[in-house]
MMTF fields as JSON, N, C-alpha, C and O atoms, coordinates in Angstrom:
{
  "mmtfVersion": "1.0.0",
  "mmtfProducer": "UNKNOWN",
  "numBonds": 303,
  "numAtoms": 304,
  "numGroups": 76,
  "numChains": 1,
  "numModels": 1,
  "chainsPerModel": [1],
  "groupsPerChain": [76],
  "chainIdList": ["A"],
  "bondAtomList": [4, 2, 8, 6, 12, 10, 16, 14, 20, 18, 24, 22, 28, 26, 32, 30, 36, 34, 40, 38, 44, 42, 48, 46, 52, 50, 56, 54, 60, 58, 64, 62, 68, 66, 72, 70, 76, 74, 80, 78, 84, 82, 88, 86, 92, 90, 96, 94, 100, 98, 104, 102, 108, 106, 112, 110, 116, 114, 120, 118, 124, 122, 128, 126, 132, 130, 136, 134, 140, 138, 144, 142, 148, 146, 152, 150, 156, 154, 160, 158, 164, 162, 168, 166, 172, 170, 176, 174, 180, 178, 184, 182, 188, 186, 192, 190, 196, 194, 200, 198, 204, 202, 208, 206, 212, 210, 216, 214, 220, 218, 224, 222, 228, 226, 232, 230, 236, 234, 240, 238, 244, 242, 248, 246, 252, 250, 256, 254, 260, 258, 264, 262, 268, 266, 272, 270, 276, 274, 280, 278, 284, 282, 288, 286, 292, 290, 296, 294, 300, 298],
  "bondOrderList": [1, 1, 1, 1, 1, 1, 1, 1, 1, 1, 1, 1, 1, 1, 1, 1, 1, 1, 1, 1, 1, 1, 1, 1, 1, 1, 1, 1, 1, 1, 1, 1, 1, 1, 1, 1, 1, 1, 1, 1, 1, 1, 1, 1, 1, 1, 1, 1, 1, 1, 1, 1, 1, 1, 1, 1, 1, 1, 1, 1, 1, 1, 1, 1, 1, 1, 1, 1, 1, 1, 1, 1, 1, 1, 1],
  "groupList": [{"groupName": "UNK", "atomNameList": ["N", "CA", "C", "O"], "elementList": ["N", "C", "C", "O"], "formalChargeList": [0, 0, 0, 0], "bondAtomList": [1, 0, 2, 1, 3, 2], "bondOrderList": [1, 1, 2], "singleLetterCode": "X", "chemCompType": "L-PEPTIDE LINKING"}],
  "groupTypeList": [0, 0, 0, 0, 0, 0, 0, 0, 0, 0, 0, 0, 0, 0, 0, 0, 0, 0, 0, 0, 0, 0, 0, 0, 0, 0, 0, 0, 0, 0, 0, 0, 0, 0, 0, 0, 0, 0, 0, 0, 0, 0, 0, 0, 0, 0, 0, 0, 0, 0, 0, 0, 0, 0, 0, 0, 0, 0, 0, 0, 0, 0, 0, 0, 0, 0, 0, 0, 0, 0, 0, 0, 0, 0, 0, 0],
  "groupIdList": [1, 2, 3, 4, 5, 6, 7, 8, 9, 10, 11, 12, 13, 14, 15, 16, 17, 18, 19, 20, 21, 22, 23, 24, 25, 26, 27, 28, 29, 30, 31, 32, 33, 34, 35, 36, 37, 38, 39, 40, 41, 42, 43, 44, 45, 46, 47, 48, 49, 50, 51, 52, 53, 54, 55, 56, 57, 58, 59, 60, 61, 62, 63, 64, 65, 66, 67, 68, 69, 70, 71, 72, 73, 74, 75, 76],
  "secStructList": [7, 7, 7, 7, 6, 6, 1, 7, 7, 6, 6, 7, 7, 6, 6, 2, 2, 2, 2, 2, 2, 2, 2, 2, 2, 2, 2, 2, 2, 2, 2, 2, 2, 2, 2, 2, 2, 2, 2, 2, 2, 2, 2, 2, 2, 2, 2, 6, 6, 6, 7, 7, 7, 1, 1, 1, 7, 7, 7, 7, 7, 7, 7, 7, 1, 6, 6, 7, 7, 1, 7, 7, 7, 1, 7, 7],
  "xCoordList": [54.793, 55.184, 55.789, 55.194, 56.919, 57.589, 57.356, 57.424, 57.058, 56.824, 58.224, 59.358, 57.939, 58.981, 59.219, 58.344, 60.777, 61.121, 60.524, 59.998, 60.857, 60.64, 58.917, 58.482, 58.234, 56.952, 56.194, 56.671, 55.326, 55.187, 54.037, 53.08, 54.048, 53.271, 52.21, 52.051, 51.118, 50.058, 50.35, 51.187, 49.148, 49.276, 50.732, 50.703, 51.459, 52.626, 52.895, 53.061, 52.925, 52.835, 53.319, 53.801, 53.444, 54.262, 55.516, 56.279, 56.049, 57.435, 57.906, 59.106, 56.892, 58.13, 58.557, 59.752, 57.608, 57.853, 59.146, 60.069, 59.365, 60.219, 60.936, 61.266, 61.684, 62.122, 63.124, 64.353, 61.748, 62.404, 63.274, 64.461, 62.829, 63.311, 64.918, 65.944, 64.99, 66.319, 67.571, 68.792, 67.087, 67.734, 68.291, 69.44, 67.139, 67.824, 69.047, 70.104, 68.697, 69.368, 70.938, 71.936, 70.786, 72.335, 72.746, 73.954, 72.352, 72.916, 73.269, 74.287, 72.417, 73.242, 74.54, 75.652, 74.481, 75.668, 76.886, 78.034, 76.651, 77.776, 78.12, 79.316, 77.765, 78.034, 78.577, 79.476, 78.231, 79.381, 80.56, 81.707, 80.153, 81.597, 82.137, 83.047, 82.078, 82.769, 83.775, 84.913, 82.803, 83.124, 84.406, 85.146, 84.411, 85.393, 86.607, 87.561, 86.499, 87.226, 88.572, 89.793, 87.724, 88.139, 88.64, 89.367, 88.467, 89.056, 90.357, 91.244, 90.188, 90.685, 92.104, 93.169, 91.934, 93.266, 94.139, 95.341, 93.232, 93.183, 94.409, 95.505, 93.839, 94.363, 96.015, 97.034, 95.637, 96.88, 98.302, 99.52, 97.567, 98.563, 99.148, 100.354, 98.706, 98.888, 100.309, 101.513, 99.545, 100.834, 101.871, 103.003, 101.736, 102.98, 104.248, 105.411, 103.664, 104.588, 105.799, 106.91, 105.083, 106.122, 106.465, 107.484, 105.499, 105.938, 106.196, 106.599, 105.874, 106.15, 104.432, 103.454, 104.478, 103.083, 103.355, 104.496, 102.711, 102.911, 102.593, 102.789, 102.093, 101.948, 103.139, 103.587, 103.823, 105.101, 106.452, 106.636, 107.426, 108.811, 109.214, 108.783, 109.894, 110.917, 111.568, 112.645, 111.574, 112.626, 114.142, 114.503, 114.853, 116.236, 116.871, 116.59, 118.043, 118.851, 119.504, 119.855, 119.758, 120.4, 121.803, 122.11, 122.655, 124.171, 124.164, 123.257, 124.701, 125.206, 125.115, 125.158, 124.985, 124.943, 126.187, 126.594, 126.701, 128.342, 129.328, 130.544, 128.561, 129.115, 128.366, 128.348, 127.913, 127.129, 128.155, 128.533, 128.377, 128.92, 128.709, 128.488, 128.753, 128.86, 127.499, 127.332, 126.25, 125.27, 124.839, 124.142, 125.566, 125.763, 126.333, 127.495, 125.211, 125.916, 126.626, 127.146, 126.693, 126.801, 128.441, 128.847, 129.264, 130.693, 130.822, 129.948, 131.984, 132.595, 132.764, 133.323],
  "yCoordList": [128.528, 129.712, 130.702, 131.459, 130.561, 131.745, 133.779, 134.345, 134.194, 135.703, 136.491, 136.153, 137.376, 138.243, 139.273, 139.96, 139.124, 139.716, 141.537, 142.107, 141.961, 143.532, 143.948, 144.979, 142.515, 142.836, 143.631, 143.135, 144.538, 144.366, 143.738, 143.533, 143.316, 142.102, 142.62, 143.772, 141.32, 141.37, 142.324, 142.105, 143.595, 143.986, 144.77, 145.093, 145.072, 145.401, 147.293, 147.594, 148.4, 149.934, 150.307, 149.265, 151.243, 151.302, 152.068, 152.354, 152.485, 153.031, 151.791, 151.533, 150.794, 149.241, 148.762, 148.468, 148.528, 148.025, 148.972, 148.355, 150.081, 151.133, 150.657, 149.554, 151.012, 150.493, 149.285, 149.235, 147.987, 146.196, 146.662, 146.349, 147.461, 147.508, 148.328, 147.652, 149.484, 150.157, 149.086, 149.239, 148.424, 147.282, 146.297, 145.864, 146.0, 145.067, 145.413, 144.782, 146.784, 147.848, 147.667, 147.491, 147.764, 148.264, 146.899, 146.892, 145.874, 144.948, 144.307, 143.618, 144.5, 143.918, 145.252, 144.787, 146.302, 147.413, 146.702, 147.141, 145.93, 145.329, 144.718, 144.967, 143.774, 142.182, 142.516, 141.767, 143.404, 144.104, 144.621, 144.285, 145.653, 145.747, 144.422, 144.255, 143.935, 142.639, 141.784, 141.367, 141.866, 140.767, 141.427, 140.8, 143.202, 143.787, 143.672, 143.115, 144.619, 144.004, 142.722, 142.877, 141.448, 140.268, 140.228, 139.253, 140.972, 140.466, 141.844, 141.944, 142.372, 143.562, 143.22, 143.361, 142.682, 141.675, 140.855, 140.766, 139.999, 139.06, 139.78, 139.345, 140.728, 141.693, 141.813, 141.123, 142.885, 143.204, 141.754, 141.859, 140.855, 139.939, 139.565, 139.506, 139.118, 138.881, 139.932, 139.681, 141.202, 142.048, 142.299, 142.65, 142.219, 142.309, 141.271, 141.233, 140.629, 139.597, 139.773, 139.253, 140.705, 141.335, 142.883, 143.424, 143.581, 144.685, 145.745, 146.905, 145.066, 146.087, 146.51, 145.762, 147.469, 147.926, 147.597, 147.899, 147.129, 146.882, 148.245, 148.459, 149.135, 150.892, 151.295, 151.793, 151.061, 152.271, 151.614, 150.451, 152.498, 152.217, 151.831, 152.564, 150.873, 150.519, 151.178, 151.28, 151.657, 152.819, 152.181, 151.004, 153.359, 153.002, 152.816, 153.347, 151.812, 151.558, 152.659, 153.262, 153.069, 153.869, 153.763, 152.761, 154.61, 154.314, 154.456, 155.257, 154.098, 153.841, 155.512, 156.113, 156.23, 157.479, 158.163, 159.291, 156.956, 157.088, 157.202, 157.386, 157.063, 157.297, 158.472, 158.442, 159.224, 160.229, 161.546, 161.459, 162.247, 163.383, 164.583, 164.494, 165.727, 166.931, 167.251, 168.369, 166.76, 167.21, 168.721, 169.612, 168.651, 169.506, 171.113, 171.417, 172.007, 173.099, 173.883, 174.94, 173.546, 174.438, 173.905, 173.01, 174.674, 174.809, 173.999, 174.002, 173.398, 172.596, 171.067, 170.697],
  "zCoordList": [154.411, 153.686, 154.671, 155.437, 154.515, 155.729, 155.014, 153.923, 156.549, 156.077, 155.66, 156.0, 155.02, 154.587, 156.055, 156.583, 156.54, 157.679, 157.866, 158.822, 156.662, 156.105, 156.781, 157.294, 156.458, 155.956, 157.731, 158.752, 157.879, 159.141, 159.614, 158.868, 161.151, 161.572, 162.088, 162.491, 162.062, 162.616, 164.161, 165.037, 164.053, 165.636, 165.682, 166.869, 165.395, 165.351, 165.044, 163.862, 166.041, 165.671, 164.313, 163.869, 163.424, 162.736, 163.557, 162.634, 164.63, 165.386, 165.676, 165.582, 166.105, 166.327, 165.194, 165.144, 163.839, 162.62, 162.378, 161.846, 162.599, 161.863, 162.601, 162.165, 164.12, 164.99, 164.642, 164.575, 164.375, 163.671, 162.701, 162.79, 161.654, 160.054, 160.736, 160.654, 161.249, 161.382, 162.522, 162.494, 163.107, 163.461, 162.643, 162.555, 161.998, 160.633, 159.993, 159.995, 159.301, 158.708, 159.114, 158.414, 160.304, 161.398, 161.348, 161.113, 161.447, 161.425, 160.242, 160.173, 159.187, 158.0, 157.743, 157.492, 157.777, 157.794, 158.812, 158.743, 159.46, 160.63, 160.015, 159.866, 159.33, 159.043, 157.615, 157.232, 156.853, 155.696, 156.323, 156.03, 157.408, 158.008, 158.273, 157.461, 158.629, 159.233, 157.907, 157.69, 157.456, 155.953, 154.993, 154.235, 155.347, 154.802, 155.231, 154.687, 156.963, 157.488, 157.345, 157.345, 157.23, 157.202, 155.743, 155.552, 154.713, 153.591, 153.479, 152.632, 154.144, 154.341, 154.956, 154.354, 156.428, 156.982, 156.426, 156.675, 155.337, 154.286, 153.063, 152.712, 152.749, 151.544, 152.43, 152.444, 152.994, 153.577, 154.348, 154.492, 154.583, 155.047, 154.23, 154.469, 152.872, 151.725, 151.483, 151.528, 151.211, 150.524, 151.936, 151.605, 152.885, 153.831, 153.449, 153.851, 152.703, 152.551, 151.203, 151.103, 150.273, 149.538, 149.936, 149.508, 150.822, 150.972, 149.8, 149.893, 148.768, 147.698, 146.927, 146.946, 146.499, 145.751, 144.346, 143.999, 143.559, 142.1, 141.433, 140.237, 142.294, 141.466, 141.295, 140.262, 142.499, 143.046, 143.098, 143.456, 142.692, 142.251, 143.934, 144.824, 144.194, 145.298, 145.929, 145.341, 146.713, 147.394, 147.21, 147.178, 147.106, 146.991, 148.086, 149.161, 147.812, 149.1, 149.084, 148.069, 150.543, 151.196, 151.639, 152.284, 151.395, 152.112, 153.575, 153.802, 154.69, 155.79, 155.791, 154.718, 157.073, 157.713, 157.702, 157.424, 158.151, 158.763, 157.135, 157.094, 156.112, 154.758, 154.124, 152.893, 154.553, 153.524, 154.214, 155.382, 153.701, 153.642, 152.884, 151.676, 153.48, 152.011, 152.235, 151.747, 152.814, 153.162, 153.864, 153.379, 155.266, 155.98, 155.708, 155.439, 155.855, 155.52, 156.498, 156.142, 157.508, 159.042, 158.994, 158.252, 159.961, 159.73, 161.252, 162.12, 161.317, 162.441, 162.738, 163.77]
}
């Protein structure tokens, strides 16, 4: 019958039991980070590949620099 990790042990302070338990704690909080992370990379590699958001309208193509005119208000 294996013990429950949480549970605290024979002989054991309650500052180490607390101690064990906030270790645990931090480490399952890592290992969610982690797992997000990784689906997170996952997510994003995915959409790099269309580059487009299915929320948001496409940006418009732009004319050449060297074709826009009439912008400029300054004289010369």
């Amino acid at each position: 019958m294996a013990s429950r990790p949480d549970k605290r042990r024979r002989g054991e302070s309650r500052e180490a039991h607390s101690y064990r338990l906030s270790a645990m704690y931090k480490a399952r909080l890592q290992r969610a980070r982690d797992a997000f992370d990784i689906a997170e990379a996952e997510r994003r590699s995915a959409t790099a590949a269309t580059s487009e958001s299915p929320h948001e309208e496409p940006f418009p193509t732009l004319p050449a620099l060297d074709q826009v005119k009439g912008w400029r208000k300054g004289k010369g």
